[in-house]
Jmol script that loads the backbone (N, CA, C; Angstrom):
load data "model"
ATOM      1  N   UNK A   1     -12.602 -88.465   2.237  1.00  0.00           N
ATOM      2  CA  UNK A   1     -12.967 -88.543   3.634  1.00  0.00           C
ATOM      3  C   UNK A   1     -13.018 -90.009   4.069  1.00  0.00           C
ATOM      4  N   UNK A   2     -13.762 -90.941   3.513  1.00  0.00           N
ATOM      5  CA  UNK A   2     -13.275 -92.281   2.995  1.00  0.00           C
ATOM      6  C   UNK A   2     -12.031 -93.085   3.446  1.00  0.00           C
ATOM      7  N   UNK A   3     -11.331 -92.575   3.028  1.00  0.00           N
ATOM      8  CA  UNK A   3      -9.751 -92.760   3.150  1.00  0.00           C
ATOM      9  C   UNK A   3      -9.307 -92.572   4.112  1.00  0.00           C
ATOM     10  N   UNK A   4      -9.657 -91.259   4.414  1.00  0.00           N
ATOM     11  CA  UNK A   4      -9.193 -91.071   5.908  1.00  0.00           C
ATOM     12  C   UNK A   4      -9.416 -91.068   6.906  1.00  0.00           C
ATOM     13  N   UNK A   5     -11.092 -91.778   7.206  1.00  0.00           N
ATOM     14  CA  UNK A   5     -11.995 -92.761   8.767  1.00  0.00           C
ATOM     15  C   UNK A   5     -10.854 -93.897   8.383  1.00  0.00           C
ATOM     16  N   UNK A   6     -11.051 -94.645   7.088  1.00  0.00           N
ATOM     17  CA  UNK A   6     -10.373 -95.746   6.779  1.00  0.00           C
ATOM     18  C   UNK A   6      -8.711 -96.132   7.270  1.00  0.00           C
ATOM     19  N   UNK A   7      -8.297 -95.048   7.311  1.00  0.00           N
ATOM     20  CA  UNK A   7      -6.567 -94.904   8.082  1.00  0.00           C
ATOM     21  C   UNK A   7      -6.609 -94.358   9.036  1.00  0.00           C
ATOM     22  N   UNK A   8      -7.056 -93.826   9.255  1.00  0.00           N
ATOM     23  CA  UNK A   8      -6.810 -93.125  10.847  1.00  0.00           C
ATOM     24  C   UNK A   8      -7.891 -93.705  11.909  1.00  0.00           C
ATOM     25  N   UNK A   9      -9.488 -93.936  11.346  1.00  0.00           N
ATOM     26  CA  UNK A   9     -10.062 -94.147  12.034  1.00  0.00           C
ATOM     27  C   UNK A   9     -11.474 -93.238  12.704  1.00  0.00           C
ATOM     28  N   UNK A  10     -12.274 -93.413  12.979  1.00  0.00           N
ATOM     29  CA  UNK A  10     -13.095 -92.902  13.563  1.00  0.00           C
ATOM     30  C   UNK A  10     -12.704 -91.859  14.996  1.00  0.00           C
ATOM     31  N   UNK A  11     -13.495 -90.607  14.993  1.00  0.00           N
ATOM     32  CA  UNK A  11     -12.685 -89.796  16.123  1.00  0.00           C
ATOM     33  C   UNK A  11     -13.550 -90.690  17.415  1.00  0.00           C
ATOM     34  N   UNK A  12     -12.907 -90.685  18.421  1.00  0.00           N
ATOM     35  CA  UNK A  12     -13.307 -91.534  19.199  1.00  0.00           C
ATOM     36  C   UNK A  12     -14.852 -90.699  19.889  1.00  0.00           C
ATOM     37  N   UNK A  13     -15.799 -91.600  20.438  1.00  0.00           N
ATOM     38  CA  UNK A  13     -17.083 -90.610  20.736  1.00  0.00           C
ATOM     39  C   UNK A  13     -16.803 -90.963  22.724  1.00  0.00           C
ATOM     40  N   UNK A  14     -15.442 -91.331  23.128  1.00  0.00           N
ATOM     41  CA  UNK A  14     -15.308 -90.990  24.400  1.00  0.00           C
ATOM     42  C   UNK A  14     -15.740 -89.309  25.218  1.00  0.00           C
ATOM     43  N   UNK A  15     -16.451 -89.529  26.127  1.00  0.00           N
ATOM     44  CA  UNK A  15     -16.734 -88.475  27.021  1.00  0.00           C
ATOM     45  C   UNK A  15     -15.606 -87.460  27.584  1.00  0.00           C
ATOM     46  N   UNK A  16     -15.418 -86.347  26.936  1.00  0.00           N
ATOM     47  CA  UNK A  16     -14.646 -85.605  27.818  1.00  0.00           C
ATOM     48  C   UNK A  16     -14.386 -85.249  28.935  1.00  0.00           C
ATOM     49  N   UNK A  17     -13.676 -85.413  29.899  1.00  0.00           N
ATOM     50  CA  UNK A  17     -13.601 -85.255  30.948  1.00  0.00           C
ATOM     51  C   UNK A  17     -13.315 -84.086  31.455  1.00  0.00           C
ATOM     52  N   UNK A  18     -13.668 -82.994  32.438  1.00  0.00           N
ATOM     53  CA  UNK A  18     -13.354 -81.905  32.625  1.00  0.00           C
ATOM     54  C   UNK A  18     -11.746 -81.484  32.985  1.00  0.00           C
ATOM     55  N   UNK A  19     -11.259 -80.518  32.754  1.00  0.00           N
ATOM     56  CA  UNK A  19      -9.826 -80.201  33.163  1.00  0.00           C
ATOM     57  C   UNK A  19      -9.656 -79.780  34.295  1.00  0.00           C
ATOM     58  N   UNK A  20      -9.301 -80.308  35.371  1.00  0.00           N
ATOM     59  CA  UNK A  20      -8.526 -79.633  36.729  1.00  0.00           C
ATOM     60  C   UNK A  20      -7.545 -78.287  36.408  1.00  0.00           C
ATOM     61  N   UNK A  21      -7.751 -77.428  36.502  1.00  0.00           N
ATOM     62  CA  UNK A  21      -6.959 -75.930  36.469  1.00  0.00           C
ATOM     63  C   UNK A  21      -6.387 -75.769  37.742  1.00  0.00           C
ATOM     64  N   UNK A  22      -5.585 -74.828  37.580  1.00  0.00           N
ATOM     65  CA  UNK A  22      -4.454 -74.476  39.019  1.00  0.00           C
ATOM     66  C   UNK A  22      -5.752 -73.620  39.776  1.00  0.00           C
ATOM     67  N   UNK A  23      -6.346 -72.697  39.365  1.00  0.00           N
ATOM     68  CA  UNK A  23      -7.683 -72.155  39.705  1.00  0.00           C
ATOM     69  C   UNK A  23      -8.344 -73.070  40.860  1.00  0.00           C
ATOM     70  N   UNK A  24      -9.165 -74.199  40.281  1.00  0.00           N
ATOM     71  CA  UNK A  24      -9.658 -75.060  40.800  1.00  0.00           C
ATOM     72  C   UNK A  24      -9.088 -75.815  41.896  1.00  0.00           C
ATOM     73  N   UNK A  25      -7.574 -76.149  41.650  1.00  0.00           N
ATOM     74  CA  UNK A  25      -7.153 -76.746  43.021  1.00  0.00           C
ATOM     75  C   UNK A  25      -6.614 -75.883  43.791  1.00  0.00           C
ATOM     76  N   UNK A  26      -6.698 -74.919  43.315  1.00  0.00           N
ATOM     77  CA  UNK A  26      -6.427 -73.501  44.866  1.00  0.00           C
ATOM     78  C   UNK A  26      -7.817 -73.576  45.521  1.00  0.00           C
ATOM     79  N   UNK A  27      -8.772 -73.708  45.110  1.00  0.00           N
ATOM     80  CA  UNK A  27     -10.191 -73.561  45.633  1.00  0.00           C
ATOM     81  C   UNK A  27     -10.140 -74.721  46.519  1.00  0.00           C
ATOM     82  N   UNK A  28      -9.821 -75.949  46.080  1.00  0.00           N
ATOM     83  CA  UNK A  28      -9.872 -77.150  46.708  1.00  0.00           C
ATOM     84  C   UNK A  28      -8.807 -77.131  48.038  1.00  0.00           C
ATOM     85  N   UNK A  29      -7.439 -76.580  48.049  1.00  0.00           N
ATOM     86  CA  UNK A  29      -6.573 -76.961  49.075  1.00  0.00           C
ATOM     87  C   UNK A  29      -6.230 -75.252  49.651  1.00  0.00           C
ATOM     88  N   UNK A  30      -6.616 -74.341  48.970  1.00  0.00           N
ATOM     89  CA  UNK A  30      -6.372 -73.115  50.098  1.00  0.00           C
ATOM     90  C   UNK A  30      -6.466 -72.819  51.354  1.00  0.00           C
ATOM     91  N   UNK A  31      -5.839 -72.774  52.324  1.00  0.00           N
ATOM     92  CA  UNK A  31      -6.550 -72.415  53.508  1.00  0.00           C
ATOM     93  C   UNK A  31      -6.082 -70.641  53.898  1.00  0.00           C
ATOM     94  N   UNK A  32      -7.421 -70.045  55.262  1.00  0.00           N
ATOM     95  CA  UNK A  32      -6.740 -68.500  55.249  1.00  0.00           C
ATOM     96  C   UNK A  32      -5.899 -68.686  56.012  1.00  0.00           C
ATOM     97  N   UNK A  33      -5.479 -69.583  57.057  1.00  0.00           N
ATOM     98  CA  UNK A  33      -4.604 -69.406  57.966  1.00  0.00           C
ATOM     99  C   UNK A  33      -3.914 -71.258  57.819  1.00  0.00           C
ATOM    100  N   UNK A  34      -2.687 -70.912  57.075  1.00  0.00           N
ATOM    101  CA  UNK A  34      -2.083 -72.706  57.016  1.00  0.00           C
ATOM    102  C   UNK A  34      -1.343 -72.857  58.500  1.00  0.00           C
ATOM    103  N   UNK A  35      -1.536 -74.191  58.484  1.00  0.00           N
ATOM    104  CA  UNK A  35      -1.026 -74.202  60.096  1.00  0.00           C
ATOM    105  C   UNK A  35       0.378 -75.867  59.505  1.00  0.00           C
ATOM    106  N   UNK A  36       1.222 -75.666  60.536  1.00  0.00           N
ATOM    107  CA  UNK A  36       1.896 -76.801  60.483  1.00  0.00           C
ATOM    108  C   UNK A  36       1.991 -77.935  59.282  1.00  0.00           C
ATOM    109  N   UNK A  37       0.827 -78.670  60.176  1.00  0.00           N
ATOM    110  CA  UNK A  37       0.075 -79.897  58.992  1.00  0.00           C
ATOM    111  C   UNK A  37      -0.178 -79.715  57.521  1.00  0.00           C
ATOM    112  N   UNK A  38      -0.489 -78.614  57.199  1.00  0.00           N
ATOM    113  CA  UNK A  38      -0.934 -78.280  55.673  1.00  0.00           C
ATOM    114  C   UNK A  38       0.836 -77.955  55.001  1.00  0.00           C
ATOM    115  N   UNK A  39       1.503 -77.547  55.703  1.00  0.00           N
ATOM    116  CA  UNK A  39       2.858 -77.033  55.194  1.00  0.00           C
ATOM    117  C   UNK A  39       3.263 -78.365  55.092  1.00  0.00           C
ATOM    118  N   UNK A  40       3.014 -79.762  55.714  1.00  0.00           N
ATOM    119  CA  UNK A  40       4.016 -80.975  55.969  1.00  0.00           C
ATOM    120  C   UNK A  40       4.050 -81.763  54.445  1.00  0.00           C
ATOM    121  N   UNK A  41       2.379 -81.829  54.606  1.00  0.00           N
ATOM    122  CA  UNK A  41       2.569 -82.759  53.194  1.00  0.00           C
ATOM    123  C   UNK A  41       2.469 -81.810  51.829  1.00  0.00           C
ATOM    124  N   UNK A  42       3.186 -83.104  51.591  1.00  0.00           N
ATOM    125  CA  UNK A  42       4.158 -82.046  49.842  1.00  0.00           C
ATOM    126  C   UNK A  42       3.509 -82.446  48.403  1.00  0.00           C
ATOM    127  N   UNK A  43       2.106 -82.913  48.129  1.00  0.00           N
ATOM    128  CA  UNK A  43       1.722 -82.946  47.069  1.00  0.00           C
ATOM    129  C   UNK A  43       1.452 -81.586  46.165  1.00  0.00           C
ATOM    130  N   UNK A  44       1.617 -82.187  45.223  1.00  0.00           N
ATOM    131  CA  UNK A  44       1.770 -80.308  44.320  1.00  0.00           C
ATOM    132  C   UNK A  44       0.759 -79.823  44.569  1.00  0.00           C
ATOM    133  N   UNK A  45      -0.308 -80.062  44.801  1.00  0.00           N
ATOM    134  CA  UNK A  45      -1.490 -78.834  44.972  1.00  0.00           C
ATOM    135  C   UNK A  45      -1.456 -78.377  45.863  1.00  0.00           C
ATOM    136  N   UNK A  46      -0.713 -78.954  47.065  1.00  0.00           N
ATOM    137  CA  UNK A  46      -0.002 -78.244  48.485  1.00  0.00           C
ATOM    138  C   UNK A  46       0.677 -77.502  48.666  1.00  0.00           C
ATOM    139  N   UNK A  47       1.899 -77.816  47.596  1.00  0.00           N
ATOM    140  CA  UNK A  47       2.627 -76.838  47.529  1.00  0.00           C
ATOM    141  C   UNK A  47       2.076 -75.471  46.578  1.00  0.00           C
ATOM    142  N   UNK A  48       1.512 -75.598  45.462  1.00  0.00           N
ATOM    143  CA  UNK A  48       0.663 -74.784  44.774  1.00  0.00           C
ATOM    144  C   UNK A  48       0.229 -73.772  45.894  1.00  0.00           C
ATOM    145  N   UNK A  49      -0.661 -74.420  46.620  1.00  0.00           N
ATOM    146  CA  UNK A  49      -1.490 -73.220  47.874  1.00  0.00           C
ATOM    147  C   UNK A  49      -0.460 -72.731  48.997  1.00  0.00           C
ATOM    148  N   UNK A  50       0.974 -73.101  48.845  1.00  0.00           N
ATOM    149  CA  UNK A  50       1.627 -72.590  49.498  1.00  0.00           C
ATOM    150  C   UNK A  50       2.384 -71.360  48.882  1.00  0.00           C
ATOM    151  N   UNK A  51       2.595 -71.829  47.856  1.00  0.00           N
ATOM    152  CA  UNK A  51       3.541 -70.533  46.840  1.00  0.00           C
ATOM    153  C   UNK A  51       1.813 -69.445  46.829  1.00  0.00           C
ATOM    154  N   UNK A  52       1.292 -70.220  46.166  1.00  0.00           N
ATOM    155  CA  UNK A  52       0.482 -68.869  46.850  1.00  0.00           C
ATOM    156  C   UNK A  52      -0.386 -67.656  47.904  1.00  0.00           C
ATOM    157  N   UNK A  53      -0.319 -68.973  48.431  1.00  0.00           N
ATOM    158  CA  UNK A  53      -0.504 -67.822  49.900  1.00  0.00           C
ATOM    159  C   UNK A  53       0.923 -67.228  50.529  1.00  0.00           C
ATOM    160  N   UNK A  54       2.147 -67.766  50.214  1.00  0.00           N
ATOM    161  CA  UNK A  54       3.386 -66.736  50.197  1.00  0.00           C
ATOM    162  C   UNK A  54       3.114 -65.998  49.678  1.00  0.00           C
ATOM    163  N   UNK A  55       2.720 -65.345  48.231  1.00  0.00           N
ATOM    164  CA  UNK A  55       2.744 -63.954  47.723  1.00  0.00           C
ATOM    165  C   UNK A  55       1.781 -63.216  48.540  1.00  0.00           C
ATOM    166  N   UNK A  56       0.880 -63.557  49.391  1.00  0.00           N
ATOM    167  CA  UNK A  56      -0.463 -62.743  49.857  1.00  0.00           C
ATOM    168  C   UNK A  56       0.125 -62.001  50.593  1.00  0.00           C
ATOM    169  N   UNK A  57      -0.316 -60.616  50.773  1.00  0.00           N
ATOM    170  CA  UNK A  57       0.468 -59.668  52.027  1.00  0.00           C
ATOM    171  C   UNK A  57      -0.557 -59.982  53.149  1.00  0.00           C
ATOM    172  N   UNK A  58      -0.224 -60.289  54.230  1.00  0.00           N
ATOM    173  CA  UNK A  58      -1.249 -60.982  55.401  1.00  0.00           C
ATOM    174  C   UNK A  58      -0.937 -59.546  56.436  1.00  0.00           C
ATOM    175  N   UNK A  59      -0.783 -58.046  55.996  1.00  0.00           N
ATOM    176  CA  UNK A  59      -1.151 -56.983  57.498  1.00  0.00           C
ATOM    177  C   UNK A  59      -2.010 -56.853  57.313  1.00  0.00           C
ATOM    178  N   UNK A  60      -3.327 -56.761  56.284  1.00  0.00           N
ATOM    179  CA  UNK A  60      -4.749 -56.573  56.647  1.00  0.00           C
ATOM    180  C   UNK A  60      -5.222 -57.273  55.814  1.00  0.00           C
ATOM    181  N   UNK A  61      -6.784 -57.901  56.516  1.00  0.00           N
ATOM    182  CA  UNK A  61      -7.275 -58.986  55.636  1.00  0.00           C
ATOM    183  C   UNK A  61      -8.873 -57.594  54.797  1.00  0.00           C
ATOM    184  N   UNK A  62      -9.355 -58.409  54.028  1.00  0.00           N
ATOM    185  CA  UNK A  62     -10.223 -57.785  53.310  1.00  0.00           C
ATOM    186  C   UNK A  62     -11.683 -58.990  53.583  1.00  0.00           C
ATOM    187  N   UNK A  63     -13.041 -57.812  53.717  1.00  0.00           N
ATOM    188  CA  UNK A  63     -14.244 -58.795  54.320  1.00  0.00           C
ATOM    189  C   UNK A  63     -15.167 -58.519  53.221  1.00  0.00           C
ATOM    190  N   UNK A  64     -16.063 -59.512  53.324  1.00  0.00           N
ATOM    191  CA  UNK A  64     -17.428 -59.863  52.135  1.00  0.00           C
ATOM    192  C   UNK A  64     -18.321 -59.987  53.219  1.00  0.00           C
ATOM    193  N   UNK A  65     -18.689 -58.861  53.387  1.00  0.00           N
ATOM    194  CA  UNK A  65     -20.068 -58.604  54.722  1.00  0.00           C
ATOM    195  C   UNK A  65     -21.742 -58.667  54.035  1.00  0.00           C
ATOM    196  N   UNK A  66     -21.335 -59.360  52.712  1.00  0.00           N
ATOM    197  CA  UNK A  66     -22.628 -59.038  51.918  1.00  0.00           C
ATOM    198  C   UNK A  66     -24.024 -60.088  52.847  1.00  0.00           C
ATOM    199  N   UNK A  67     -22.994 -60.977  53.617  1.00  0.00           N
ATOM    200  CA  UNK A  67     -24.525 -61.990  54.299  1.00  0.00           C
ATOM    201  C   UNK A  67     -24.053 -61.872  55.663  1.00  0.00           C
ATOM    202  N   UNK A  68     -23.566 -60.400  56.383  1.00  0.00           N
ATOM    203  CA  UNK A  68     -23.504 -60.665  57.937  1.00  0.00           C
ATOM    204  C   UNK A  68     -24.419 -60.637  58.352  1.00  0.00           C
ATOM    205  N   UNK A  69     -26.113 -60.680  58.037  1.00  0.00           N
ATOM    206  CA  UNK A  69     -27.342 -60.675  58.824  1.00  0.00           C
ATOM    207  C   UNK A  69     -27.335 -62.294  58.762  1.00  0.00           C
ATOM    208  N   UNK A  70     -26.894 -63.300  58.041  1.00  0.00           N
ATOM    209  CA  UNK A  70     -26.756 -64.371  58.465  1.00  0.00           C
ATOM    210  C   UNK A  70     -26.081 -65.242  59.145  1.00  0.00           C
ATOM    211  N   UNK A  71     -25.166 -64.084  59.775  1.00  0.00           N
ATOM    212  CA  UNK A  71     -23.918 -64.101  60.624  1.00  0.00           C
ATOM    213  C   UNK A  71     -22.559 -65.244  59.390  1.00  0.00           C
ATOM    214  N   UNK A  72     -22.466 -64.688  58.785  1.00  0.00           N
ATOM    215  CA  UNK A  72     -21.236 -65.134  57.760  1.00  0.00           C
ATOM    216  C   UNK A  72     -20.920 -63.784  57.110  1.00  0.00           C
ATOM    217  N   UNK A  73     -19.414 -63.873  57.394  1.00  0.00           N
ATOM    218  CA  UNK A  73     -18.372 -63.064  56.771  1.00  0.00           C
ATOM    219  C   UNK A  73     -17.209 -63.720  56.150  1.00  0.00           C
ATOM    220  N   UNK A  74     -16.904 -63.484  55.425  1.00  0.00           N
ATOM    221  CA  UNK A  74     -15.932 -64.010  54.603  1.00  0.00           C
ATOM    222  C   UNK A  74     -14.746 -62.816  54.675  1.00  0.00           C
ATOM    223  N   UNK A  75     -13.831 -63.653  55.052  1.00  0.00           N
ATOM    224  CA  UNK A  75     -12.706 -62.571  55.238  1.00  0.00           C
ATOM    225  C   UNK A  75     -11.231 -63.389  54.138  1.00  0.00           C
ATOM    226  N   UNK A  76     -10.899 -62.692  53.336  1.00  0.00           N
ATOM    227  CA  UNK A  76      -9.179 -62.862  52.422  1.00  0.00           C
ATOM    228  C   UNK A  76      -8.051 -61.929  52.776  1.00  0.00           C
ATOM    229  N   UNK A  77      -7.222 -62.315  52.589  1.00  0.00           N
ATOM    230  CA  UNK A  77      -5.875 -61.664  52.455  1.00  0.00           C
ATOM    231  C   UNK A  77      -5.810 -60.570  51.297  1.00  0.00           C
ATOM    232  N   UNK A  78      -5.329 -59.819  51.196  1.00  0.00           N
ATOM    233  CA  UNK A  78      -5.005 -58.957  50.430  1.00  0.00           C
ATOM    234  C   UNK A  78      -4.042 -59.253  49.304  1.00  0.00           C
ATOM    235  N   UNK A  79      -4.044 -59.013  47.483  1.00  0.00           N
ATOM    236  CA  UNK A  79      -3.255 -59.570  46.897  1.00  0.00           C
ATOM    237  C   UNK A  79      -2.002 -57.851  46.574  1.00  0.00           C
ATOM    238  N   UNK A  80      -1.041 -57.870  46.296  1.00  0.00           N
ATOM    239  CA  UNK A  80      -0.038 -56.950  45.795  1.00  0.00           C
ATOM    240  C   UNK A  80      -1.170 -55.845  45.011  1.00  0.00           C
ATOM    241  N   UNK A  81      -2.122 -55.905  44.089  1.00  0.00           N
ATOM    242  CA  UNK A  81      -2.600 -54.693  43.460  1.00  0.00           C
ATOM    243  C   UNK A  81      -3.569 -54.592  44.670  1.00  0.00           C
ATOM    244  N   UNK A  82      -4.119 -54.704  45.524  1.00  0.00           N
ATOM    245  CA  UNK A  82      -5.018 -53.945  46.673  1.00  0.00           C
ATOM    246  C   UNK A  82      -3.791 -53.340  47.458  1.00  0.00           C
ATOM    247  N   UNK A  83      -2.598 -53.559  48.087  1.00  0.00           N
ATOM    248  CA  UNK A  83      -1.774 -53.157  48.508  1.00  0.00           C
ATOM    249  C   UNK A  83      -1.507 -51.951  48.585  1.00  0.00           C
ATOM    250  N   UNK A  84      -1.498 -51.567  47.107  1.00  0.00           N
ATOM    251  CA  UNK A  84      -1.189 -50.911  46.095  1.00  0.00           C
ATOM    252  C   UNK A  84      -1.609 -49.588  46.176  1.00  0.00           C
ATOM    253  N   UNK A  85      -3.294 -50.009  46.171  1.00  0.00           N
ATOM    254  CA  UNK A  85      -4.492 -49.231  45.561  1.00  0.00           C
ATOM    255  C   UNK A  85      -4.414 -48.486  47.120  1.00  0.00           C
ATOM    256  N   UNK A  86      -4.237 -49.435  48.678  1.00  0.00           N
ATOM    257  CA  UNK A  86      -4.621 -48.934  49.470  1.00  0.00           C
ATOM    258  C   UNK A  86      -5.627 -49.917  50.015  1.00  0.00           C
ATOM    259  N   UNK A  87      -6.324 -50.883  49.583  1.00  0.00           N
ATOM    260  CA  UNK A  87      -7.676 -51.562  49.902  1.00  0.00           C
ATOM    261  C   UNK A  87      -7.573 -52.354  51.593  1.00  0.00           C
ATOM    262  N   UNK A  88      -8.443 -51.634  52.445  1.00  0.00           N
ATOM    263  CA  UNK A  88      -8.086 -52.335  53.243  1.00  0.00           C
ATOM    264  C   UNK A  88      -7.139 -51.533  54.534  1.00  0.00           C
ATOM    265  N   UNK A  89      -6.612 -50.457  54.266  1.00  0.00           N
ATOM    266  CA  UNK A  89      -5.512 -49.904  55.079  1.00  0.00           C
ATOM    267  C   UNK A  89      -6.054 -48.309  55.047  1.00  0.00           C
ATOM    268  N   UNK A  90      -6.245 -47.499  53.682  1.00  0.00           N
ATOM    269  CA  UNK A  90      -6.437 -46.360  53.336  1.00  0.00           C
ATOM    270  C   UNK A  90      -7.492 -46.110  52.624  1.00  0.00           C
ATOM    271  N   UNK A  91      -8.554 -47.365  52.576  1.00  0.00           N
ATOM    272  CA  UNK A  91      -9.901 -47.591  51.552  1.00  0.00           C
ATOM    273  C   UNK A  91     -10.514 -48.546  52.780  1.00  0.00           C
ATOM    274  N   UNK A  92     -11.981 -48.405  52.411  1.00  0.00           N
ATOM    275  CA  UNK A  92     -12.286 -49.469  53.430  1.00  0.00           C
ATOM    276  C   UNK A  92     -12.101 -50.550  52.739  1.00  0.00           C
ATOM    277  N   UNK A  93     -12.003 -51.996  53.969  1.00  0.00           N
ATOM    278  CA  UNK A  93     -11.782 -53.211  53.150  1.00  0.00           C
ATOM    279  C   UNK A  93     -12.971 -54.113  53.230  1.00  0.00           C
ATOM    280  N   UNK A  94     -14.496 -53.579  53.271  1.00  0.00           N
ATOM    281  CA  UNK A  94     -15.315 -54.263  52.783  1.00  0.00           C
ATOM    282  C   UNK A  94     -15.365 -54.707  51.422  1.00  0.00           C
ATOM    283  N   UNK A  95     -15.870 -55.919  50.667  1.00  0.00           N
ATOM    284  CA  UNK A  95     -15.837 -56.024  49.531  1.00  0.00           C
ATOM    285  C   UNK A  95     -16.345 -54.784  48.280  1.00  0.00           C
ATOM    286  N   UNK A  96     -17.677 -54.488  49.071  1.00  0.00           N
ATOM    287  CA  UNK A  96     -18.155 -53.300  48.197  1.00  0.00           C
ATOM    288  C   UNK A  96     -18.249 -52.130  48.845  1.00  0.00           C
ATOM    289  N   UNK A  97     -17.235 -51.720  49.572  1.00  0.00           N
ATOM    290  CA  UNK A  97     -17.824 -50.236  49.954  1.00  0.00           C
ATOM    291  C   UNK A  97     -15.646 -49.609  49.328  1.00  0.00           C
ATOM    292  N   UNK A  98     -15.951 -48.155  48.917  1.00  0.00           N
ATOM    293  CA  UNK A  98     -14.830 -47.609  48.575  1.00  0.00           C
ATOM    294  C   UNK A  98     -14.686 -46.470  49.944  1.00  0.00           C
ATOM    295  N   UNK A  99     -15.401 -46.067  51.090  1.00  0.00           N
ATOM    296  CA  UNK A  99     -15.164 -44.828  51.972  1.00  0.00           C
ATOM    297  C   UNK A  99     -13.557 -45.041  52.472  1.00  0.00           C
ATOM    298  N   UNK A 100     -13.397 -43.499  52.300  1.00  0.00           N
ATOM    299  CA  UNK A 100     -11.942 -43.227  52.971  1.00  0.00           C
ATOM    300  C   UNK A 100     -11.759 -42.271  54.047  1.00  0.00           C
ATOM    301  N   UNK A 101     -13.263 -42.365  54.927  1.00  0.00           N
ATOM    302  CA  UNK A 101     -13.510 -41.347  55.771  1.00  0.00           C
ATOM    303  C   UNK A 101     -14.224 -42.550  57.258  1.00  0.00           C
ATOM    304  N   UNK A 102     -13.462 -42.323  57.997  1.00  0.00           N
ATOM    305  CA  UNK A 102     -13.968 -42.379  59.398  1.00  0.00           C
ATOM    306  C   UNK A 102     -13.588 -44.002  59.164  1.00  0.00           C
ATOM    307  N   UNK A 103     -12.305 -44.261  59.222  1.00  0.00           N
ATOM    308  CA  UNK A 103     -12.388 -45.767  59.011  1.00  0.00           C
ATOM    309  C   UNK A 103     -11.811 -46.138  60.438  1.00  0.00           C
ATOM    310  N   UNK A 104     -11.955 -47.625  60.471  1.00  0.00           N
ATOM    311  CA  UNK A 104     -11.109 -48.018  61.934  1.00  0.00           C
ATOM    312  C   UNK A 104     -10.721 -49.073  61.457  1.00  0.00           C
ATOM    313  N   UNK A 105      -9.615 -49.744  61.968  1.00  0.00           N
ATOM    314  CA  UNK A 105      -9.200 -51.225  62.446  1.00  0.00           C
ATOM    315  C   UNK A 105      -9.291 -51.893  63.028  1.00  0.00           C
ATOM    316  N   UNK A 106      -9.459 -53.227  63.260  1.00  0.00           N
ATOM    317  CA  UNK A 106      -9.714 -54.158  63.870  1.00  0.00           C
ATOM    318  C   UNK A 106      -8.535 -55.311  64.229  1.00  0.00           C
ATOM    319  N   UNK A 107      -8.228 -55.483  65.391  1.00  0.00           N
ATOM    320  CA  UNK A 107      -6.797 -56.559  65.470  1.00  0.00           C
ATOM    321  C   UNK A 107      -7.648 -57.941  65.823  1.00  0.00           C
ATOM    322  N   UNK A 108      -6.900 -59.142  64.873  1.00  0.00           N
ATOM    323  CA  UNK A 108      -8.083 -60.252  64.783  1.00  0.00           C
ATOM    324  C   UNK A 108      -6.711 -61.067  65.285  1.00  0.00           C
ATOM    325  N   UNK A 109      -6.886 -62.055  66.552  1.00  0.00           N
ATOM    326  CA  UNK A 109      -5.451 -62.971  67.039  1.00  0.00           C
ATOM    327  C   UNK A 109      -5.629 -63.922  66.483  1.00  0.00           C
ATOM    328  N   UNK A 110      -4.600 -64.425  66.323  1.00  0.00           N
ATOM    329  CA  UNK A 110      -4.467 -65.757  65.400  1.00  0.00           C
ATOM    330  C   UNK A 110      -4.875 -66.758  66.455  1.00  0.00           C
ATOM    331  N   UNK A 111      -4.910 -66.907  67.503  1.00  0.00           N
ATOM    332  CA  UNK A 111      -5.112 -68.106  67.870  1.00  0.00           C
ATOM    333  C   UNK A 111      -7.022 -67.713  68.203  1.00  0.00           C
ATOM    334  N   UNK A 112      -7.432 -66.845  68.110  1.00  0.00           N
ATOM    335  CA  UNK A 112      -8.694 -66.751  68.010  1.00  0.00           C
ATOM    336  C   UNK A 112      -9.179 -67.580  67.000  1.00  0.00           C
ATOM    337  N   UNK A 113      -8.885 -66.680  65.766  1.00  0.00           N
ATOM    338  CA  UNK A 113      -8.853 -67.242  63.915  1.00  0.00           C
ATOM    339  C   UNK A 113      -8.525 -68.762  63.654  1.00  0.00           C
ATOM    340  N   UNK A 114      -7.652 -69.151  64.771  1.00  0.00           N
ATOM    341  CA  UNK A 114      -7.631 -70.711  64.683  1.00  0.00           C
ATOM    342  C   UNK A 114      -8.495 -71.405  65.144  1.00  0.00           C
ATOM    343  N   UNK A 115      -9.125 -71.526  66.267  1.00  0.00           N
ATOM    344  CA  UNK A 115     -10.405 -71.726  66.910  1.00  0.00           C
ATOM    345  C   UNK A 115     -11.324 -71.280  65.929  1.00  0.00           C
ATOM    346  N   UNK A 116     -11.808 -70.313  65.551  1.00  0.00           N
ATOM    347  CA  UNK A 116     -13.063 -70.312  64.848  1.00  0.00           C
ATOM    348  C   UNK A 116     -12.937 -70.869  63.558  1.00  0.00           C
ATOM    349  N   UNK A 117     -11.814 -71.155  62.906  1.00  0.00           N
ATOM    350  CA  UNK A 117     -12.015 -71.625  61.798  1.00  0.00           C
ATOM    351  C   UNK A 117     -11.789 -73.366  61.933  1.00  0.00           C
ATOM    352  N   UNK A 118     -11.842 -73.858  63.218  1.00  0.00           N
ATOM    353  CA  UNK A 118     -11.828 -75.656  63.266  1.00  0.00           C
ATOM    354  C   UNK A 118     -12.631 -75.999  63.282  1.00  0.00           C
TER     355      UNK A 118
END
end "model"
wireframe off; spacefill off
backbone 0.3
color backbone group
């Protein structure tokens, strides 16, 4: 063991630094509605949140009503397996509710959705 601190060296006792994941910089540069400006500039984590919000099917979004008494809703896009399942279209698209009885729709305008989300 000797021998081999002696040649190679001591493992270094530098601080690890955490890893940036594709995960993490989707969190950082996602937006629900990209407008113009976000499409212009071309750094990879830009483009990253662009290839993926291309795969999102955007005819119905899906809501997290778990804090609307604090007036916050969180509303996403739908990914290919909710599509699928129905979530959102033929299921309700609250986060936690599954009813497939007495549902309605809601038409949300984009230039509304742009305003409230500036």
């Amino acid at each position: 063991m000797r021998d081999y601190v002696h040649h190679y060296g001591a493992p270094s006792q530098q601080p690890i630094r955490p890893i940036k994941t594709d995960a993490d910089t989707l969190r950082e540069t996602y937006r629900f509605i990209r407008s113009e400006e976000d499409d212009s500039e071309r750094s990879w984590e830009q483009r990253l949140a662009k290839r993926y919000y291309d795969k999102l099917f955007k005819e119905y979004c899906l809501a997290d009503m778990s804090r609307y008494k604090e007036s916050k809703v969180g509303l996403r896009w739908r990914t290919e397996k909710e599509v699928i399942a129905g979530k959102g279209q033929f299921i309700c698209g609250n986060k936690d509710c599954n009813a497939k009885e007495e549902l309605c729709s809601y038409e949300a305008r984009l230039a509304h959705l742009l305003e409230t989300f500036r």
